[in-house]
N, C-alpha and C positions, 0 to 999 in steps of 0.2 A: 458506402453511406457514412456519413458524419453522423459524430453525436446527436446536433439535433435535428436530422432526420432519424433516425434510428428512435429517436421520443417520439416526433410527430408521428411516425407511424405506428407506434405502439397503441397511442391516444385516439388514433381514427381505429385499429380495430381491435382495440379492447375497451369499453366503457369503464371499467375502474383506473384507469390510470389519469391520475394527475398530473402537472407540473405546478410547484411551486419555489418560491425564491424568497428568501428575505434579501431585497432589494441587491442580490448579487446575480446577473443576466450574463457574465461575458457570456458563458457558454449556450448560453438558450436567446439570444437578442430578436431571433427571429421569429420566435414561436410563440409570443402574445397574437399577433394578427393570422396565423394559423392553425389555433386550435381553442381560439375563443374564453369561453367561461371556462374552460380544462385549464387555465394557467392563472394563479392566482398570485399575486407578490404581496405581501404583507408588513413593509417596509423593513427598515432596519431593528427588525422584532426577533431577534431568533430563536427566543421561547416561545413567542406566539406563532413563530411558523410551526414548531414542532409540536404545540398544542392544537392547534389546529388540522396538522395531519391525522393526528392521532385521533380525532375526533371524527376525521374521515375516512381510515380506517377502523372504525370502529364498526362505520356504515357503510362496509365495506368495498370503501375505493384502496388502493396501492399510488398512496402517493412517493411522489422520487421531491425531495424535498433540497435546494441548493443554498449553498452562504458557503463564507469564507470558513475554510477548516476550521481556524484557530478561534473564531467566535460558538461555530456550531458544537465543537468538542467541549470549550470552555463555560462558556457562557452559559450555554443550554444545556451542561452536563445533567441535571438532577431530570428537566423534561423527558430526554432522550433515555434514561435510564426506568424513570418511572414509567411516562406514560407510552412509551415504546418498546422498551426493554420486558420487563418486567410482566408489561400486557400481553406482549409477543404479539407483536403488528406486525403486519407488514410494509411498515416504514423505509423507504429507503432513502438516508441523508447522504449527501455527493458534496465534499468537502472541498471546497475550490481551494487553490493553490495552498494544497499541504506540503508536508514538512518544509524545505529550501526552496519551491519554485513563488515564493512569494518573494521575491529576490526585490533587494534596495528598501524595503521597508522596516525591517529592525524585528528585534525581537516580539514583538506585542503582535503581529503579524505571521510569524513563525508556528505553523503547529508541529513542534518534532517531539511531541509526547501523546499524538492523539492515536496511533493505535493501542498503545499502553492504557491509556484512557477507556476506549472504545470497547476494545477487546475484555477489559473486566466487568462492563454489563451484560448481566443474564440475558443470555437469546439472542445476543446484537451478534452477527457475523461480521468481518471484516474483510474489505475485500482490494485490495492495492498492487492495480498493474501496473507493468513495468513503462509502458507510453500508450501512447494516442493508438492505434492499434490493439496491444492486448486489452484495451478497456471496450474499443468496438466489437472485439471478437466476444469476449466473454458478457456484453453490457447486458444482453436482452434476457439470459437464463438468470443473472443478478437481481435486476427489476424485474421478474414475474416471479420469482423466486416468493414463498410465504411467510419468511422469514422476516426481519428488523436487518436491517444495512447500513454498514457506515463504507462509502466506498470515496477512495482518493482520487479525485478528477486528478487525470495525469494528460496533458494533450505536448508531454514532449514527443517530436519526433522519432521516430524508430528505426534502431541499425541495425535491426534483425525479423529474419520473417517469422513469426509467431507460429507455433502448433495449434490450428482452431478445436481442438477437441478440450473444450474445458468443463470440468465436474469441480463443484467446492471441495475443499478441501485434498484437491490433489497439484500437486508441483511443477510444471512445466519442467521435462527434463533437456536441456541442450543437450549435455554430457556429463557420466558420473567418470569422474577420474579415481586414482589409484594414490595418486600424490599429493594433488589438493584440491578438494570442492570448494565451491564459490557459491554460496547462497544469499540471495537478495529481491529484493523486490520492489516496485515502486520507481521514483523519480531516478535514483542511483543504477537503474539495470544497464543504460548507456555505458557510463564509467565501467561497470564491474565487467562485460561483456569483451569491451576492447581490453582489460586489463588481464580475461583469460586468454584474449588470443596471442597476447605477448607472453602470457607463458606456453601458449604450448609452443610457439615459437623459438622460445628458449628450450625445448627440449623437455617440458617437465608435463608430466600425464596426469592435468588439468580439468578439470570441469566446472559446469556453471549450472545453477539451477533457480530457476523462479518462479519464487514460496505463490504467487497471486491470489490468493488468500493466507491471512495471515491467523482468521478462526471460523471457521476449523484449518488448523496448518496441518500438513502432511508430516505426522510425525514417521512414516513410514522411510522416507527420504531420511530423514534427523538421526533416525537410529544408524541408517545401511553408513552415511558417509563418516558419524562418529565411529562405527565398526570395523570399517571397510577401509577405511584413507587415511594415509595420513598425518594430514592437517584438513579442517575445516575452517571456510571462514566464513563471516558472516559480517555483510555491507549494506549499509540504513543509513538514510538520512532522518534521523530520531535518537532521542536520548540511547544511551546505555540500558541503562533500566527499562522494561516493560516491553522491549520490542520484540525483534529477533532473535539476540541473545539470549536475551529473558527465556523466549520460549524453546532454544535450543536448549540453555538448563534443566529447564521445568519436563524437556521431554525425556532428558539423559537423566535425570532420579526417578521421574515414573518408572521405566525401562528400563535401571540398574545397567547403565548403559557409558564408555567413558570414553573422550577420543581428545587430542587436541583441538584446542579452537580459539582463533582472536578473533577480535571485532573490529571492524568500524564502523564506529558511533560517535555522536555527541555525550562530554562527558558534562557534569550539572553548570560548568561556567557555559555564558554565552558564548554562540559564536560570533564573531565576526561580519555586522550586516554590509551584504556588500551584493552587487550584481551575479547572475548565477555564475558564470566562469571563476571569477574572484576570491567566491566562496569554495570554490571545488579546487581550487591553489591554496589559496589560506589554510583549509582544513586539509589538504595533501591527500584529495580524493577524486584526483587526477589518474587516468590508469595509470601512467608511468610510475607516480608515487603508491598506487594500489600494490604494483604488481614488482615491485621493487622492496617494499616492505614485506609480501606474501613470500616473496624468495629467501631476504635473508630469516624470518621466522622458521623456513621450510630447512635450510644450509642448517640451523641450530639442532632441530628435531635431529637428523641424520647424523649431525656428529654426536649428539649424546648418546643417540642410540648405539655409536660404532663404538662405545667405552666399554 
């Protein structure tokens, strides 16, 4: 099933599920003329879709509420925080092309700060698969879920067959390595995926993990590979601040906890608007540049150690 099948059917046999859009349909174009007065668009309003939901959850529908990430996080922050957040709805906003896949549009298009965002409203979960796949696998326990959602429409294609047993707040494990884990999530899990198989390929006892929630994050995963390996890294397409990194911090001083760790992230200048390939060269978040920069940090760790 497709995304919007996986809705239509939710819609025929649940009566509180909604569909709405402020006037962003890629993902649902077909389901106005298949599920009626259950799909409401509300133009390009994206406070008033989210005041709006909230007002239908209140009367207790689960609406899945659609826009473009970067206005739904931005624009409608104080909505989504007050009257969703805060009320503890069961809201769930689906933020079309987040972080980089809003590719050739520029920055004002870009959301590479909305789980940073997201993640610090009370009660809001976050929820960011790796592609089109782990978002079908996981979509249906997200939306009936009783919670407030902010989840990353992801419909890249996928180069790896998914573990279907998803719980929030737990990490999809490929492999924990010895030498270096690889933690990510989101549009970037292509990239980082081919960038651990050219390590193990080089020899080096490698793993990869995907966070797909990002709150509640598996800080259980966060402690084992800062303990356990090492180097860690961590690959986002999102700022430095607020994200991954963010929370791989925030989990290593709960948890008196220390290990090596880089990132890759956007730092506070722009990046580079350009087509998705273009940007994943420019920003050198290509695997070969991943897994080429992962090595020699990895060569520095080992010689310091051998002093």
């Amino acid at each position: 099933m497709n995304y919007e099948e996986i809705l239509e059917k939710l819609v025929k046999n649940n009566e509180r599920i909604m569909v709405m859009t402020a006037e962003n349909r890629a993902a649902i174009r077909n389901l106005p003329g298949k599920i009626g007065g259950r799909f409401i668009d509300t133009g390009i309003t994206e406070m008033t879709l989210i005041g709006m939901a909230s007002g239908l959850a209140l009367r207790g529908r689960i609406p899945v509420a659609h826009a473009l990430a970067s206005f739904l996080t931005m624009r409608a922050f104080e909505f989504a925080r007050t009257d969703v957040g805060i009320a503890n709805l069961p809201v769930k906003l689906v933020g079309g092309f987040s972080g980089i896949l809003s590719d050739g549009n520029g920055p004002t298009h870009q959301a590479i700060e909305d789980v940073s965002i997201m993640r610090g409203i009370p009660n809001m979960k976050v929820f960011c698969p790796a592609d089109e796949d782990d978002m079908l696998i996981c979509l249906e326990k997200v939306l009936l879920s009783e919670s407030p959602y902010y989840i990353r429409y992801n419909n890249r294609k996928p180069e790896y067959k998914h573990n279907e047993n998803f719980e929030e707040g737990k990490a999809e494990i490929i492999e924990v390595g010895k030498d270096i884990n690889i933690l990510t999530y989101g549009a970037l899990f292509n990239e980082a995926y081919n960038a651990y198989k050219r390590l193990k390929d080089s020899g080096y006892n490698a793993g990869l993990i995907n966070m797909r929630t990002l709150k509640p994050a598996d800080e259980n995963i966060i402690i084992d590979s800062l303990t356990n390996c090492s180097l860690t890294v961590s690959i986002e397409d999102h700022f430095l601040k607020g994200g991954l990194y963010s929370i791989i911090a925030e989990t290593a001083l709960k948890h008196n906890v220390m290990g090596k760790v880089i990132p890759f992230a956007f730092d506070e200048k722009w990046f580079k608007p350009a087509l998705l390939n273009d940007v994943l060269e420019h920003e050198k978040l290509t695997p070969e540049a991943i897994s080429e920069r992962i090595i020699n940090e990895y060569l520095k760790i080992k010689k310091n150690n051998g002093k």
